[in-house]
C-alpha positions in Angstrom: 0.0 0.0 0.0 1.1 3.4 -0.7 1.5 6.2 2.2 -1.7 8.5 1.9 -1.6 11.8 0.1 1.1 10.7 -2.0 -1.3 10.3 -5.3 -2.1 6.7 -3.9 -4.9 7.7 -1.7 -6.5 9.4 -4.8 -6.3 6.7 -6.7 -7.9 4.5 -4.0 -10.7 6.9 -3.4 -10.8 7.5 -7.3 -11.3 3.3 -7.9 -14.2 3.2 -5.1 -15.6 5.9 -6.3 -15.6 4.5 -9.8 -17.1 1.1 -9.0 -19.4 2.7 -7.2 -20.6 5.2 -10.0 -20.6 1.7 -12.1 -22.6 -0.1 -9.5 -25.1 2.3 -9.8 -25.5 2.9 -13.2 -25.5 -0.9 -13.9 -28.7 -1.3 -11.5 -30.3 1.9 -12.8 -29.5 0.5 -16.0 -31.4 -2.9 -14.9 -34.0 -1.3 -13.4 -34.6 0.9 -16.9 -34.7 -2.0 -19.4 -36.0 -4.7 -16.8 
């Protein structure tokens, strides 16, 4: 793991906050066409 607020943190928050934004979109998406 990298030490925080040397760019790695960012890209850990930046990965959650990515799948997140995915998971969400791939159940609205569900929720739309099913």
């Amino acid at each position: 793991m990298k030490t925080v607020g040397d760019g790695g943190s960012i890209t850990d928050r930046f990965a959650v906050y990515l799948s997140l934004v995915f998971e969400k979109f791939a159940s609205m998406r569900s929720g739309m066409t099913v």
